[in-house]
N, C-alpha and C positions, 0 to 999 in steps of 0.2 A: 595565906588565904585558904582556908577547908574547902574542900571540894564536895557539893552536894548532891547527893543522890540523885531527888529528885530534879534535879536538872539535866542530870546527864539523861535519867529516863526520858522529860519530855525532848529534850534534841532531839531522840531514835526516835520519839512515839512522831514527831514531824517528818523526820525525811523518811519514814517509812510509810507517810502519809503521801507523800510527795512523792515516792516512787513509783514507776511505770516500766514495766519489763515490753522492750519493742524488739520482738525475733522477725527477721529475717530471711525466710524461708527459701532456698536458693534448689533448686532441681540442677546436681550438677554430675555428668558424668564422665568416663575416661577412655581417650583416647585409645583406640587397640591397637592401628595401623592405622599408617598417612602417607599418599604420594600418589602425586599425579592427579593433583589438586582434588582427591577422590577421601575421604578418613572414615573405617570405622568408631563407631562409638558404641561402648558399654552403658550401661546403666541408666539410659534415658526411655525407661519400658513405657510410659507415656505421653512421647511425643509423639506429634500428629505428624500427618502426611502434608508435604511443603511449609512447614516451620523454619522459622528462620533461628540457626543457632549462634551463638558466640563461641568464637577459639581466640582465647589469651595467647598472643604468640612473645616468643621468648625476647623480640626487644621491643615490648610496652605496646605493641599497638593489636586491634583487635582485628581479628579476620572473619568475615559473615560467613554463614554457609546455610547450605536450607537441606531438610529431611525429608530421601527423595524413594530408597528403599528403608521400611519398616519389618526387620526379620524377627523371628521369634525371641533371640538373644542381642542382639545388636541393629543399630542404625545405619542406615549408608548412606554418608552428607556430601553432597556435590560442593565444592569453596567456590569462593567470589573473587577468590584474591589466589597469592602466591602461597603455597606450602612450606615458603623454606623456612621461617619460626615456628612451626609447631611440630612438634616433637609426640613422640608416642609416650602413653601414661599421663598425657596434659591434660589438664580441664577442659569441659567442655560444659556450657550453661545454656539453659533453656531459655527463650526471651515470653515464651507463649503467643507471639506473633504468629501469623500465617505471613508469609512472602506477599508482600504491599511495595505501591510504589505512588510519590506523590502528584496529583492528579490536580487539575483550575487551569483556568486561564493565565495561571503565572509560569508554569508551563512555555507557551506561546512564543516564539520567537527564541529560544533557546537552544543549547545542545546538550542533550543528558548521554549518562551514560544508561543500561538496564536496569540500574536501582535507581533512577531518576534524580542522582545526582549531578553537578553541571557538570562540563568540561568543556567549558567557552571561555572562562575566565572574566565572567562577566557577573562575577560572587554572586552570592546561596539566594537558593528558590524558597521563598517562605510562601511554600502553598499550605495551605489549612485542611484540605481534605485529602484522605490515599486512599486507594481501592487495590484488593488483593488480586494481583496477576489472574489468577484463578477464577473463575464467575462462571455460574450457569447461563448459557445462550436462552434467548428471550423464545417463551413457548407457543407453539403455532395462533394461540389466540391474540397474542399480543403484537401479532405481522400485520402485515397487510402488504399486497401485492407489489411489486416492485412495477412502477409507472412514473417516477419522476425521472427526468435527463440530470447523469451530470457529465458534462462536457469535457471531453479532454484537449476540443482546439483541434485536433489533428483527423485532416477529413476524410481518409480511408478508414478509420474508428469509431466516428461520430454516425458517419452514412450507411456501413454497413455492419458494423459490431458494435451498437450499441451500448452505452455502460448506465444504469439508473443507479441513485441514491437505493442503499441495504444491498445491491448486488457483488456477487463475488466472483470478479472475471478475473479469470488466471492471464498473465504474460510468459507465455515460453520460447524458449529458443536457446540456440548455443550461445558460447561467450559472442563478445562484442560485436552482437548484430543490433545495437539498437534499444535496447531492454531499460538501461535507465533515464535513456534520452525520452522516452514514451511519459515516464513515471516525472519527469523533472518538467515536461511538457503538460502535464494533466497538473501539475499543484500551481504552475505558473498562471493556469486558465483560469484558475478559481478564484482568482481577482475580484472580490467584490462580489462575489456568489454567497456570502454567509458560510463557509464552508470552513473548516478546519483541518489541515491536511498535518496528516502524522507520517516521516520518513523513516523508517528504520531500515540501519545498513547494519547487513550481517556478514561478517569473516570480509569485509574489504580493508584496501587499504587505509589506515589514516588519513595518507594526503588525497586519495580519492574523496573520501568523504567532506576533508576541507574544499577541494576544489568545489564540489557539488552544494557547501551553506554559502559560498562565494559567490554562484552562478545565483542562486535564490536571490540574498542579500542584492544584486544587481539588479534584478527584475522585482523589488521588494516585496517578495514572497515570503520571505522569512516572520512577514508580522501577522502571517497566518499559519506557520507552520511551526511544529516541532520537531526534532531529527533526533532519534536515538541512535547513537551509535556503537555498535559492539564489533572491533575493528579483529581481525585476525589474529593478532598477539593478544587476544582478552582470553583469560582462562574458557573454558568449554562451557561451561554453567551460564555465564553472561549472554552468550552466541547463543545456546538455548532460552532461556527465558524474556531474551530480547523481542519477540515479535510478542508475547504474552504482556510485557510491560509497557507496548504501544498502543495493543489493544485495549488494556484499562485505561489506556489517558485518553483513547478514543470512544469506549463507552461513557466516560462523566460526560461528555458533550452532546449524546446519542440521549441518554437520560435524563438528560435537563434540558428534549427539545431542542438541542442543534443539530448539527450536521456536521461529521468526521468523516473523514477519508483517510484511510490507513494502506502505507503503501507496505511490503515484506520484499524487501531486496537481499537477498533471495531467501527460499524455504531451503533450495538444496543444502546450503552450506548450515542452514540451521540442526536440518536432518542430521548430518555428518557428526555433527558435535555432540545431538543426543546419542546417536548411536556410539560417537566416543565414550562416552560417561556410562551407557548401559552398558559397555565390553567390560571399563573396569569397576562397574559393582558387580561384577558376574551372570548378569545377566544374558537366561538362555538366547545366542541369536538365531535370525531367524532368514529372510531371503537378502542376499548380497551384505549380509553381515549387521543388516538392520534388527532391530527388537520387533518385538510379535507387534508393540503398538502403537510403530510409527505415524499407524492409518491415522489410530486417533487421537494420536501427537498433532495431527493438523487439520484436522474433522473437527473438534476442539477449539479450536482456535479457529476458525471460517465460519464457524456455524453460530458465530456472537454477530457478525455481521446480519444488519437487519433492517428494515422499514417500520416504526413501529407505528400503530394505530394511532389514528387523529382522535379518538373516541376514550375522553379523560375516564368514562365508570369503567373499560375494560381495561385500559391500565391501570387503573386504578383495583380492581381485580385478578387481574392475569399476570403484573410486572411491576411488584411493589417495589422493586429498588427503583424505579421512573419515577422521578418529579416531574416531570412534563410529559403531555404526549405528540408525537410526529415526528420524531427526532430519526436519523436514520444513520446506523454506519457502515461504509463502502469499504471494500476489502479489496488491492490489488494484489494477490501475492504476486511471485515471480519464481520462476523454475530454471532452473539454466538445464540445459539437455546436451549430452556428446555425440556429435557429428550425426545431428537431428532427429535419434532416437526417443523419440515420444512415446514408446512403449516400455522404456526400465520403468524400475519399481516405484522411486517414488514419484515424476512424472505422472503415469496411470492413477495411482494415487490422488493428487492433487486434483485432473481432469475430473474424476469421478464425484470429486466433491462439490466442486465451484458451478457456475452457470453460466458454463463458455469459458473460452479461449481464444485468444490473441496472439496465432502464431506466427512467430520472426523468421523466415526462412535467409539462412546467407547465402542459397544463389543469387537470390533477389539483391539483397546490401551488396553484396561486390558488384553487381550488373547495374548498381547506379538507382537503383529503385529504393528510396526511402522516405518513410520510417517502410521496412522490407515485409508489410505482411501481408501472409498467404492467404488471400479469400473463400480458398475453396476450404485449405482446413481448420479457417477459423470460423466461430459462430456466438451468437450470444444467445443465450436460452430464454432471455427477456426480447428478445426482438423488439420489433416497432412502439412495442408497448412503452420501451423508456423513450422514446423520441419527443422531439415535438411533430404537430403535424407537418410543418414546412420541409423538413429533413426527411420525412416520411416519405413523402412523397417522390421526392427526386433519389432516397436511397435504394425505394426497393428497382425502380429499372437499372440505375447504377450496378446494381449486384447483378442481376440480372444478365447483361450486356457483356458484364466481365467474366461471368459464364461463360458465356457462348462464344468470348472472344480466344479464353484460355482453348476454348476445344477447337475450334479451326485454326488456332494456330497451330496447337500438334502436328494437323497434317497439310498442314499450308508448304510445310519446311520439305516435305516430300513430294507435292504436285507443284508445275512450274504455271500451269494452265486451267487460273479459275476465273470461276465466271464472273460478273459485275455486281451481282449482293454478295457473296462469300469477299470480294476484293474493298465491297463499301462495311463491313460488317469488322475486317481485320484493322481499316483505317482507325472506325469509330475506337475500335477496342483500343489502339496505338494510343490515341490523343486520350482518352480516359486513364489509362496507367501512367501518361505524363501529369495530366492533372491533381494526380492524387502524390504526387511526389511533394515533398514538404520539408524545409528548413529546420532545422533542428530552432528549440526559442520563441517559434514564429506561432507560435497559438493561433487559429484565425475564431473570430466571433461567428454566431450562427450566420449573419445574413450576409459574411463571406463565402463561406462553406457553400452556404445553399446557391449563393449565384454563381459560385463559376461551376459546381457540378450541373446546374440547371441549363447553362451556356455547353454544356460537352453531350449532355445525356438529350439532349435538342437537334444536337449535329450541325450546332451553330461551328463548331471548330473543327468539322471535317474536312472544308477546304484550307484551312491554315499548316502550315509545314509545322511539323512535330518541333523542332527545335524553337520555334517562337512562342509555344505555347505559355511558356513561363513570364516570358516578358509582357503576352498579352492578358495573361491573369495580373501581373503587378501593376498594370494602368488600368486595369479596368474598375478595380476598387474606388481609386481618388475619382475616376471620371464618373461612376454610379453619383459617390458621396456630392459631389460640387454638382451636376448638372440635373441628377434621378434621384435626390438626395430623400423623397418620401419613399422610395423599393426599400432603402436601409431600413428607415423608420420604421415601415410597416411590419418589415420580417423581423426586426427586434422589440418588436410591442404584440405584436399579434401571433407571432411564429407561427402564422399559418402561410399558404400559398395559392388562395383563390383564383379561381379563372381569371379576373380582368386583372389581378399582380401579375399574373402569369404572363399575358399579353399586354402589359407595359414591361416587363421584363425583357422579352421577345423583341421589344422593338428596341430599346435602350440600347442592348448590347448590341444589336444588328446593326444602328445608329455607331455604336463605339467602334467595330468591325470594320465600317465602311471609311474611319477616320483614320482604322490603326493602318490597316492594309494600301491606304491613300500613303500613307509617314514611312512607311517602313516595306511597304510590298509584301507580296505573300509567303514568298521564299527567302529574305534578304533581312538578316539578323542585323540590328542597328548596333556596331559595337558600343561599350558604356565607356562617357567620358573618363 
């Protein structure tokens, strides 16, 4: 059989009809040095600042890293992972991604880690939407005053350091005086508040962390909450951009009109970690070893926290990434302090930033006083303005009292011979720092809070022995609820505190008083069966 020319021409004149050249375009550069989860990179002269790259490491699997110094000749990429496959002279490829993490209410009841990947074993989060770590804080026009309450249940915080929704009140204090028991108490309160509470534990333990989704899961807080976790053994890059990747899962809810609460346990141990990573990209340091821009390493990140306007044309104007407007998110960070120095660096820091502080003092926690905080040097810069008015009312004499109590006691301790207001004034003060003492778990609602401050700041409980006080706060709730049961009503629907509540309140408890001190006497603790 002859072979024909024109045949063989139209076969080529077809597949070369048919051909389509599809290149691949791959931006790839090479490793120069790596260790200490820290790699210079060659040849990537156009990547951006926080890009997230890929390192092929040598057994098959791939390691993240993000572009965090931009030098004239080289890159300096912070890993997400372990160093020990990647080798110097290795690949490295660009994704053109900014550092994002995934963001929705699928989220919700989860444990991620700072890429918003799980680690609950409770398989993959298919959220649909991510937002980039990174985001400009919402601009003075798109705020609006902080005057919503949000509660944290615990009545020396509520009464006199107020917290509103878009507020950013710091928690400081040394180690274990109380600091996550506050945080695990504010997300358990938010029960049924529309609120979305985001945990992020930085440089703790694993099993702390599990203990703390266990405690949630118990009090079914979990199906409000998120928990990022970046435990102490996570490489340094994780531990830093962990309160960044809470923040964004805290913003998508703030922007579509809800309401987030983001806690930061702690910033110290966050700080440590950048400053780890600025030492070995070379970076010049600068006071106690920290980088020149720790300040606004967490300025930065507090200043997303926000209230935003109820008024759709200025969001609409002012804060286009907002689909919704009114949405607000609350900021706790947390600070740990050595042996109650609230003056190092980054402490002052954090203070200067936020709107108030809630400070832990542990002479208080050892001396049996808790949650242990300090009235006089704590403050919130929103005062009464996030309250409701019922709280208002009985918190400002509350503070007030505790004043005046702290100062005669100083010198109560050195005269043996005083007079009978100085002796009725140290009483009042005694039964008010029992009243404020508070179970760890034990959340109270407002129109607990408000009646039994209302019962101390009255001087309803000046003739009761200090030691009974606790027992006659825990009857006097059931005995309100079943015999006074419109006081609850009223202070949970109206949360205000008008004259005639005032004086049924006044009688009820004098009423309950007259019953307790009949059962149990005035001095004569009724042991529990």
């Amino acid at each position: 059989m002859a072979i024909r020319a024109e045949e063989i021409t139209n076969i080529i004149e077809k597949e070369l009809d048919n051909y389509s050249s599809q290149l691949d375009v791959e931006k790839v550069g090479t490793i120069l040095k790596v260790g200490d989860s820290i790699a210079t990179v060659y040849g990537l002269s156009q990547a951006m600042a926080g890009e997230l790259l890929e390192f092929p490491a040598t057994d098959g699997s791939t390691v993240m890293g993000m572009a965090l110094n931009l030098e004239e000749s080289s890159v300096g990429v912070v890993l997400f992972g372990s160093d020990q496959n990647i080798k110097e002279g290795g690949e490295v490829r660009r994704t053109g991604r900014i550092m994002s993490v995934p963001v929705g209410p699928e989220l919700v009841g989860r444990v991620v880690n700072p890429l918003g990947q799980p680690i609950d074993g409770k398989g993959p989060i298919t959220s649909k939407e991510t937002r980039p770590i990174e985001s400009n804080a919402p601009n003075v026009i798109a705020r609006q005053s902080v005057k919503q309450p949000i509660m944290t249940g615990i009545k020396a915080i509520d009464a006199m350091i107020p917290v509103g929704r878009g507020q950013r009140e710091l928690v400081i204090g040394d180690r274990q005086v109380g600091k996550t028991a506050i945080a695990l108490d504010a997300i358990i309160n938010q029960k049924g508040q529309n609120v979305i509470c985001i945990y992020v534990a930085i440089g703790q333990k694993a099993s702390t962390v599990a203990g703390i989704v266990e405690q949630l899961n118990q009090f079914g807080a979990m199906d409000y909450t998120i928990v990022i976790s970046a435990p102490a053994d996570d490489a340094a890059a994780l531990q830093y951009i962990a309160p960044y990747s809470g923040c964004a899962m805290g913003e998508y809810f703030m922007y579509n009109g809800g309401h987030a609460l983001c806690i930061y346990d702690d910033l110290t141990k966050q700080a440590a970690a950048y400053r780890q990573l600025s030492l070995l990209l070379r970076r010049p340091p600068g006071r106690e070893a920290y980088p020149g821009d720790v300040f606004y390493c967490h300025s930065r990140l507090l200043e997303r926290a926000a209230k935003l306007s109820e008024d759709p044309q200025i969001i609409k104007e002012s804060c286009p990434q907002a689909k919704a407007p009114g949405g607000s998110l609350t900021a706790l960070p947390f600070i740990e302090t050595q042996a109650g120095d609230v003056s190092a660096y980054i402490p002052t820091n954090v203070i200067s930033i936020t709107d108030g502080q809630i400070y832990l003092e542990p002479d208080l926690f050892y001396s049996g006083i808790k949650p242990a905080v300090n009235v006089g040097l704590s403050v919130s810069r929103v005062g009464g303005n996030a309250q409701f008015k019922a709280m208002k009312k009985v918190g400002g004499k509350l503070r007030l009292e505790l004043a005046q109590y702290r100062e005669l006691a100083a010198f109560a301790q050195f005269g043996s011979d005083l007079d009978a207001a100085t002796k009725a004034q140290l009483t009042r003060g005694e039964r008010l720092v029992e009243v404020l003492k508070q179970d760890q778990f034990t959340p109270y609602p407002l129109w607990k809070q408000v009646s039994i401050i209302f019962a101390a700041t009255q001087g309803l409980l000046d003739d009761l022995q200090t030691r009974n006080i606790k027992q006659f706060e825990a009857e006097l709730f059931p005995f309100l609820e079943t015999k006074h049961a419109d006081i609850p009503h009223t202070l949970t629907n109206e949360k205000d505190l008008s004259d005639p509540l005032q004086d049924k309140m006044r009688k009820a408890i004098s009423e309950f008083k007259g019953e307790f001190v009949a059962k149990h006497g005035q001095g004569v603790l009724v042991p529990k069966a």
